[in-house]
C-alpha positions as CSV (number, residue, x, y, z in Angstrom):
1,X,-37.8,188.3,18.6
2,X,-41.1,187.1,20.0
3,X,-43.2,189.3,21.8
4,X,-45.5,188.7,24.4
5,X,-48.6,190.4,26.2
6,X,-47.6,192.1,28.9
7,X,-50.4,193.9,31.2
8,X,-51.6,195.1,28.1
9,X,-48.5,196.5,26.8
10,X,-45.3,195.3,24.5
11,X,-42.7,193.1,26.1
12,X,-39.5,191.1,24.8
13,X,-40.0,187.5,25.8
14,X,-36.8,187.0,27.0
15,X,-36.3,190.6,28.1
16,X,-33.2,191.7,30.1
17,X,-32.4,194.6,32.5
18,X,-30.1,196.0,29.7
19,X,-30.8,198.1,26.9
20,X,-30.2,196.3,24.0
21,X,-28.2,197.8,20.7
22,X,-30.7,196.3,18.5
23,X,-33.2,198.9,18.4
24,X,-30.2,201.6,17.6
25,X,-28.4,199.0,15.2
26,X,-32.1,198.1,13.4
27,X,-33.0,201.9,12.6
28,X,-30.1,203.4,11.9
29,X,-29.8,200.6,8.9
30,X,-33.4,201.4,8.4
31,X,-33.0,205.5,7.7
32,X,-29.7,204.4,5.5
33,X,-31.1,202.7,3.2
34,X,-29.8,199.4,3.7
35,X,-32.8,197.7,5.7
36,X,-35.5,196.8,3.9
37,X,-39.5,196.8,5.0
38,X,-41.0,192.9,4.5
39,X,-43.8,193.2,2.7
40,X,-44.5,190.0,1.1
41,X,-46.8,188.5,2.8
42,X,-49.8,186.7,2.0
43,X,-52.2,188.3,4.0
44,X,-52.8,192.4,4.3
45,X,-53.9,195.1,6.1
46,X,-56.1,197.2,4.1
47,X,-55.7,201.1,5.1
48,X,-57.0,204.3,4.5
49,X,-55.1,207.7,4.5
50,X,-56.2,210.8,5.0
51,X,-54.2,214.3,5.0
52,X,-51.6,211.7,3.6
53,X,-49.0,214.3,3.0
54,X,-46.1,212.9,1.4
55,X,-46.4,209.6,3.2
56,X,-44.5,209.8,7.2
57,X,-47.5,208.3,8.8
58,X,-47.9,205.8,5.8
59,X,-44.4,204.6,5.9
60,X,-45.0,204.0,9.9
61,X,-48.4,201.8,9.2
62,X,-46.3,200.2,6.8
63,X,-43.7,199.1,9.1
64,X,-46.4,198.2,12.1
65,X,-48.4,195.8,9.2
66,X,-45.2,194.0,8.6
67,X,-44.2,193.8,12.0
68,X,-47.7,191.7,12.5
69,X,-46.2,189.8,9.1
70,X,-48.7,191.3,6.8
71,X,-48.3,193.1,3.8
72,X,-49.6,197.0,3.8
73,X,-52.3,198.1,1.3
74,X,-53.3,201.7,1.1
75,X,-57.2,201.1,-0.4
76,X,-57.1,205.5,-0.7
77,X,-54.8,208.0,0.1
78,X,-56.2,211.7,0.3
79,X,-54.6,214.8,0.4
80,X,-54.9,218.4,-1.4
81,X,-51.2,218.2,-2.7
82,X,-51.1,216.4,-5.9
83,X,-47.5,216.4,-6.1
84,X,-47.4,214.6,-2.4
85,X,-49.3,212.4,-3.2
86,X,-47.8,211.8,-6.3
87,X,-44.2,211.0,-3.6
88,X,-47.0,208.7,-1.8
89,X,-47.6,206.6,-4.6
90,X,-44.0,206.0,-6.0
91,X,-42.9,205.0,-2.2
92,X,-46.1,202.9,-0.7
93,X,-48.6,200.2,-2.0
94,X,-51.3,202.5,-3.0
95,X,-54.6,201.1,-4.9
96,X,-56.5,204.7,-5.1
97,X,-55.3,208.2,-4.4
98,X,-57.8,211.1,-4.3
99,X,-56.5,215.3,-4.3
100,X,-59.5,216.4,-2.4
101,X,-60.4,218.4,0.4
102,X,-61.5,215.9,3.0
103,X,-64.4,217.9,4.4
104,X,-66.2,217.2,1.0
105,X,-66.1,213.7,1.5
106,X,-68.2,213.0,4.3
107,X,-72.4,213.8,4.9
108,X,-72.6,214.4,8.9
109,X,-74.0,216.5,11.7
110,X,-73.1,216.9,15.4
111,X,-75.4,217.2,18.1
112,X,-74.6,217.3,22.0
113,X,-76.8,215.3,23.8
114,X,-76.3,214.6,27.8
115,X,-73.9,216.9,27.4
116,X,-72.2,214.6,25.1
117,X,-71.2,214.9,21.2
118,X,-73.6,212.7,19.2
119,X,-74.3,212.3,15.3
120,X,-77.6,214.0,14.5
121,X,-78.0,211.2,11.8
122,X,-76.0,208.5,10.6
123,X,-73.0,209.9,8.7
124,X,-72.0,208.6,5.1
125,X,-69.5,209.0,2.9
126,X,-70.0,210.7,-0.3
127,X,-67.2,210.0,-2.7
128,X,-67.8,206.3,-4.6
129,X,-63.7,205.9,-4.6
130,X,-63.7,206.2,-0.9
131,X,-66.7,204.5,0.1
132,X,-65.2,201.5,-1.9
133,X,-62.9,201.4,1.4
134,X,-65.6,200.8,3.4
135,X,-64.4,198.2,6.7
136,X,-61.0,198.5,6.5
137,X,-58.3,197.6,9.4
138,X,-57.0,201.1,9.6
139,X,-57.9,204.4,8.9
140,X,-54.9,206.8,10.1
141,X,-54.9,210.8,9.6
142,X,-53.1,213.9,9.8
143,X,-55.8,216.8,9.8
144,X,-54.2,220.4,9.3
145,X,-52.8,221.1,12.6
146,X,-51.4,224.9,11.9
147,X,-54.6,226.3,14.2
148,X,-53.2,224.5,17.5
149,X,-49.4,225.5,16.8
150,X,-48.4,227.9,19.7
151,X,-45.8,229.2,17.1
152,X,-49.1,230.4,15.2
153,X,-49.8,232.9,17.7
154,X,-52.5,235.0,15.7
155,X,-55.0,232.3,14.7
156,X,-54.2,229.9,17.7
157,X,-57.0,227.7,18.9
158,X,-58.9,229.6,16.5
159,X,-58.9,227.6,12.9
160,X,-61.9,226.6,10.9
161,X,-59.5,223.6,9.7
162,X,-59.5,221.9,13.5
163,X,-63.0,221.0,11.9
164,X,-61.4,218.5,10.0
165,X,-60.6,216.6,12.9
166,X,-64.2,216.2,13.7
167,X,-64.6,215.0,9.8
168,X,-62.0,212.4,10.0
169,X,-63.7,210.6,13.0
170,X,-67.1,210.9,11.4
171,X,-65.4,209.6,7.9
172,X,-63.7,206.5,10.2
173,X,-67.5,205.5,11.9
174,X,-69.3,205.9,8.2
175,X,-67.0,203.6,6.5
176,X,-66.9,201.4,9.8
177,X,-62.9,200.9,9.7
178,X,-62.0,199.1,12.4
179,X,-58.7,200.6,13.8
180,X,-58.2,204.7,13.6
181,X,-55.4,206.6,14.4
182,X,-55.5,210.1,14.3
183,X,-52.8,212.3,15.1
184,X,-51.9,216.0,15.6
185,X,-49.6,218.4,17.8
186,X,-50.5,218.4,21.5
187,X,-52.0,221.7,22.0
188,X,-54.8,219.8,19.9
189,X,-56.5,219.0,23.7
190,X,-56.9,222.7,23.7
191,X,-58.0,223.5,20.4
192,X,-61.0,225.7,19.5
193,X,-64.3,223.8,19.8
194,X,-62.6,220.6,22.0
195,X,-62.7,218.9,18.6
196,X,-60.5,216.0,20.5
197,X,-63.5,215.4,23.1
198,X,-65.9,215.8,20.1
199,X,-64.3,213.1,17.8
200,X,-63.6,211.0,20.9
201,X,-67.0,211.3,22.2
202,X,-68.6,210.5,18.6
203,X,-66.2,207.7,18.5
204,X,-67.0,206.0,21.7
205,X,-71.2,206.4,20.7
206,X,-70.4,204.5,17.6
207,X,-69.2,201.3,19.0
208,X,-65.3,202.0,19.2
209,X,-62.9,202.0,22.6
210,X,-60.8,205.4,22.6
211,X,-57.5,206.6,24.2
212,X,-55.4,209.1,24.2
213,X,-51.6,209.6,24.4
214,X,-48.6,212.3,23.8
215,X,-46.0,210.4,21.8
216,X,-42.3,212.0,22.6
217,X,-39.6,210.5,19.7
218,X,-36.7,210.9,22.4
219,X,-38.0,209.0,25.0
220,X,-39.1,206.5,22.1
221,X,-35.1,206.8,21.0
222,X,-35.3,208.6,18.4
223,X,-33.0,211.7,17.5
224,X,-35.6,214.7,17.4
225,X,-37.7,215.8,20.3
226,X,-40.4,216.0,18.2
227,X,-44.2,215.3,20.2
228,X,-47.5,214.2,18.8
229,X,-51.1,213.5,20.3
230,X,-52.2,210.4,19.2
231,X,-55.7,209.9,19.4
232,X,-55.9,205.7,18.9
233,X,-59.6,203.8,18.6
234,X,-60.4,200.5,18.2
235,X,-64.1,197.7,17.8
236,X,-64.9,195.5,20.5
237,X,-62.2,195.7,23.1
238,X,-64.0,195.1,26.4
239,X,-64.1,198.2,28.7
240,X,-63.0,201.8,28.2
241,X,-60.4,202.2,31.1
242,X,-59.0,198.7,30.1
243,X,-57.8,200.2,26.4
244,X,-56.2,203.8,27.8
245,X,-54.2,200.9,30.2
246,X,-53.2,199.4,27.2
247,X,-52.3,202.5,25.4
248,X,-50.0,204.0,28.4
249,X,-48.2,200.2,29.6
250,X,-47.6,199.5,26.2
251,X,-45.9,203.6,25.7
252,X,-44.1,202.7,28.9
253,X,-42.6,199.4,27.9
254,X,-41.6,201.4,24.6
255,X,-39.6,204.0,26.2
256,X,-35.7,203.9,26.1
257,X,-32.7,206.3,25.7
258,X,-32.7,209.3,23.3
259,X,-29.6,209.2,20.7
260,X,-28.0,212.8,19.4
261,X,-28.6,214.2,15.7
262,X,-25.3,213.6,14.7
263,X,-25.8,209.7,15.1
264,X,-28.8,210.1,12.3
265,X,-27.1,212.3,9.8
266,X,-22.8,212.4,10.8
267,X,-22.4,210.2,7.7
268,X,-24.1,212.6,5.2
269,X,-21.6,216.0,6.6
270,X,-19.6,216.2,3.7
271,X,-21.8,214.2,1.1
272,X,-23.1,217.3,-0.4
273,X,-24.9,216.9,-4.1
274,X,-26.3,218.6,-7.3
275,X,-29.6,217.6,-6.6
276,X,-31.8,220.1,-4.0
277,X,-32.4,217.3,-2.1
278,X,-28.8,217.2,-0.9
279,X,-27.8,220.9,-1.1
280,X,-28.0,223.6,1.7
281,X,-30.3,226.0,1.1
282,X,-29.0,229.4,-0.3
283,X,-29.5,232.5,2.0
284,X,-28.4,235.7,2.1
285,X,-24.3,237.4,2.5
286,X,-25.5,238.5,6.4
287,X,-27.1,235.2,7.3
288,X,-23.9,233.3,6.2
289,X,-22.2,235.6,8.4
290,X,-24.3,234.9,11.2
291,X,-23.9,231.7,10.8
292,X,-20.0,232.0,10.9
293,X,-20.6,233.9,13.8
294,X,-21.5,231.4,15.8
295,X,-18.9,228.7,14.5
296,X,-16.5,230.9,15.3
297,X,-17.6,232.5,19.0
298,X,-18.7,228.2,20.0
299,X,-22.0,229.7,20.3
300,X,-25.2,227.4,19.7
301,X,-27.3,230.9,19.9
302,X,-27.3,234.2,18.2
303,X,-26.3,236.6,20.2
304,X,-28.7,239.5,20.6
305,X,-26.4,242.0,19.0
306,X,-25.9,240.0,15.4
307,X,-29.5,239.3,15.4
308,X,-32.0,240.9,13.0
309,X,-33.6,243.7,14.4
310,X,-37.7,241.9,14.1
311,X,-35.6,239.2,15.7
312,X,-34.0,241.4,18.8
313,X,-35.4,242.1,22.7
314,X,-38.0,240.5,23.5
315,X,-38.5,237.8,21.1
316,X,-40.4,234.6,23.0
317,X,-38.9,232.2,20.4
318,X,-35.1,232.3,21.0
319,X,-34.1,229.0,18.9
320,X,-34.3,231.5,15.6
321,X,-30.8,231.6,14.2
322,X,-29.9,228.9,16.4
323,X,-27.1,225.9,16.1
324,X,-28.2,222.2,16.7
325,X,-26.5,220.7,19.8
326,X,-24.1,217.5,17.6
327,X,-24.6,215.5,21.2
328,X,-28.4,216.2,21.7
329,X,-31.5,215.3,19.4
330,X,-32.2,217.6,16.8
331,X,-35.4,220.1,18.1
332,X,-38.5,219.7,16.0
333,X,-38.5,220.3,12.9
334,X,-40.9,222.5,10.5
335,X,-41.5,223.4,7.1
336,X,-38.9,226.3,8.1
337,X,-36.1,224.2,7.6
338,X,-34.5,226.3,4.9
339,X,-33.9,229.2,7.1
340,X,-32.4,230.2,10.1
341,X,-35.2,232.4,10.8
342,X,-37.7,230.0,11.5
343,X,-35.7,228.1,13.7
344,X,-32.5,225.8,14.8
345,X,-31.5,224.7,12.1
346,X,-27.8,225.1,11.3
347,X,-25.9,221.8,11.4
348,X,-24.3,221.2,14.7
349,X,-20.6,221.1,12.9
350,X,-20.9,222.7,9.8
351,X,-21.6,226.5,8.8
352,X,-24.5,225.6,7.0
353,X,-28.4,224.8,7.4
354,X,-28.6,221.0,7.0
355,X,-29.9,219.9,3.9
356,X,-33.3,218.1,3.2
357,X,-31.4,214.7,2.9
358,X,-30.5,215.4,6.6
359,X,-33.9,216.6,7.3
360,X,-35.6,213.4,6.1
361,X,-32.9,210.8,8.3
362,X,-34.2,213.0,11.3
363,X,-38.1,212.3,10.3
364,X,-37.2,208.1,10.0
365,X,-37.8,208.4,6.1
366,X,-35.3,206.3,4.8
367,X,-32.5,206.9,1.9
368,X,-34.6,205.0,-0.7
369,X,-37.5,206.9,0.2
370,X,-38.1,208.7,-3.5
371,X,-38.9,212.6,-3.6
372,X,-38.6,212.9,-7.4
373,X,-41.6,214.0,-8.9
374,X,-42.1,212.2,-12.3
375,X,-43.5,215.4,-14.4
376,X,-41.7,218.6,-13.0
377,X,-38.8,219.6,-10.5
378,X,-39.0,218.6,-7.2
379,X,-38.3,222.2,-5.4
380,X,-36.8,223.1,-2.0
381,X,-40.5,224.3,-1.3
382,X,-42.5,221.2,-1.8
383,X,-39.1,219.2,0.2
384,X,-39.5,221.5,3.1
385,X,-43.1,221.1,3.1
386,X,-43.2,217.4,2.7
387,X,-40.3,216.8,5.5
388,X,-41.3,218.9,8.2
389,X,-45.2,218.2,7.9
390,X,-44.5,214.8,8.1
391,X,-45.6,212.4,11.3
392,X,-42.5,210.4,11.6
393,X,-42.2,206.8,10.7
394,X,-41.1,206.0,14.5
395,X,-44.3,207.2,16.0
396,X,-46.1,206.4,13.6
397,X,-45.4,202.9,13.4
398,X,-45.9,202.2,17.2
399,X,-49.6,204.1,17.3
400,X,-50.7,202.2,14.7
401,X,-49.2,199.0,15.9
402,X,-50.9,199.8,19.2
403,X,-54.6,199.8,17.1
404,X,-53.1,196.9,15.1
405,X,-52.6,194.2,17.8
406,X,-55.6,195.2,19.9
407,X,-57.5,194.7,17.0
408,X,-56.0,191.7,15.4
409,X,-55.6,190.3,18.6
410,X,-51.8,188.8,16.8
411,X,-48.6,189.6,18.7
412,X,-45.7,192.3,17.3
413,X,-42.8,190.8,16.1
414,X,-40.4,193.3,16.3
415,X,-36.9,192.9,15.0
416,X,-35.0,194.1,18.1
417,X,-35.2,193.2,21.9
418,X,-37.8,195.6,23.6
């Protein structure tokens, strides 16, 4: 489907007043399995990840670089989890892979000046793997984001890590990338030490346009109500207010019906397996029978009486022991997922938590998307960790796609009717 500029934002060339099937038809083939990503292609885009994870974010640059019909490259992938990136490296074209902490790859300093957020120096990069990236298209990052979680209510807005957001834009101007894409939950605007106007601010003094936007999967059509702040900076594109126009038309001309959880994961219900990847997580005699509970009352929440006492009167987070709505997107997901306790959970039609398999169709990772780890068992710990940490692929891919084309200056192609 060709694709043509619009005000700044994504349009369909020959778009109609309908919503069209495509989109639906396109990734639910995508999470199955059966549709392949195009990367072929003669040309690349050369990326860099940091805070990699097991590889959401990746997988969505991935699928942005071939919708621009080039083929992704991952120059360095970084992240403190070995066995993550280990997941990264079977899944994605990766060339170099570090298992660092971040903040001890990067020489820089901060100063406010003017009441803005300056470097006190030049900053530089300090590792010879990484610097080896140096001008890449992309440079696209996670940084811990536990510190802005409202669920985190004890160290909230509080966290030495939210540094590390102030690292990754100092590591994106010292290798001189020229696309960056930085995301996080959106209490990050409020975060400890503004680190968001800090890295924006450092951004913008070193040559790059910045903008800002809260990506919500369900308005995107996704099947999760899952939110990110996406921070998106780009080289060379002509005035400030003119890219943040570009960021929210192109958002708005995005934007089209949610669809439920059951229409991502009805098909695996009753495809239960040996492997932990497809089996529900084991809890305790009383939480199976709260579980039942609920089946059998039609409830989608606990009721006080049946709930554990830390978990009765008063509690501010009522989705604990709660049931998925089958005709409503799933509710965000976390590394929680293999207890009722942290959250809702339970499948929508069946007395059970839903497994990782269905956890992983809710993040956009696709069936072929490989979670075996070559040297040791993949556990239900690192799978809960990996899933619910993960950015994904779906807003992913159009965040980076947004830094892709304005830098590129090449028109999506996407596969469906927007």
């Amino acid at each position: 489907m060709e694709q043509v500029e619009v005000d700044g934002g994504f349009l369909s060339a020959n778009q109609n007043n309908g919503i069209s099937d495509e989109f639906y038809d396109w990734w639910h083939s995508f999470i199955r399995g059966e549709k392949k990503i195009e990367n072929q292609f003669n040309s690349k885009i050369e990326i860099v990840d940091l805070f990699c994870g097991a590889g959401g974010l990746g997988l969505g640059a991935q699928l942005a670089s071939s919708f621009i019909e080039k083929k992704a490259e991952f120059r360095c992938v970084i992240d403190a989890d070995t066995d993550a990136v280990e997941v990264y490296r079977q899944n994605l074209n990766v060339k170099n892979a570090l298992n660092c902490s971040v903040a001890d790859l990067v020489d820089y300093r901060i100063r406010i000046k003017n009441s803005r957020a300056t470097f006190a120096y030049e900053p530089s990069v300090i590792n010879n793997v990484l610097a080896q990236s140096q001008g890449v298209d992309l440079l696209i990052a996670g940084p811990p984001c536990q510190g802005h979680s409202n669920l985190n209510n004890f160290t909230r807005r509080n966290d030495p890590r939210n540094d590390l957001y102030v690292a990754t834009a100092a590591i994106a101007v010292a290798l001189d990338v020229k696309g960056v894409v930085i995301e996080n939950v959106p209490t990050v605007q409020s975060a400890y030490g503004d680190v968001v106007k800090i890295a924006k601010e450092i951004l913008e003094n070193s040559g790059y346009r910045v903008g800002k936007k809260i990506l919500k999967m369900n308005q995107l059509g996704g099947a999760q109500t899952r939110s990110r702040h996406f921070l998106i900076a780009v080289k060379d594109f002509g005035n400030l207010e003119d890219f943040q126009r570009v960021i929210d038309s192109s958002v708005e001309s995005l934007k089209r019906p949610e669809k439920s959880v059951l229409w991502a994961i009805r098909d695996l219900e009753d495809k239960l397996g040996q492997s932990v990847f497809d089996s529900v997580p084991k809890g305790s005699s009383e939480t199976q029978r709260r579980i039942d509970w609920m089946f059998e009352n039609n409830a989608y929440d606990l009721d006080n009486s049946e709930r554990p006492d830390c978990h009765k009167n008063g509690t501010t987070y009522t989705a604990v022991y709660g049931r998925m709505h089958g005709d409503k997107p799933s509710p965000t997901l976390t590394t929680g997922i293999g207890t009722p306790g942290q959250g809702r959970f339970i499948h929508p039609e069946r007395n059970r938590l839903i497994t990782p398999h269905e956890a992983a169709r809710i993040q956009c990772f696709p069936d072929t998307y490989n979670f075996e780890l070559s040297n040791k068992t993949t556990t239900r710990k690192n799978l809960n960790k990996w899933i619910g940490d993960a950015v994904p692929s779906m807003l992913g891919m159009y965040a980076c796609a947004i830094a892709l084309q304005q830098n590129l200056g090449k028109p999506l192609k996407f596969p469906w009717s927007i």
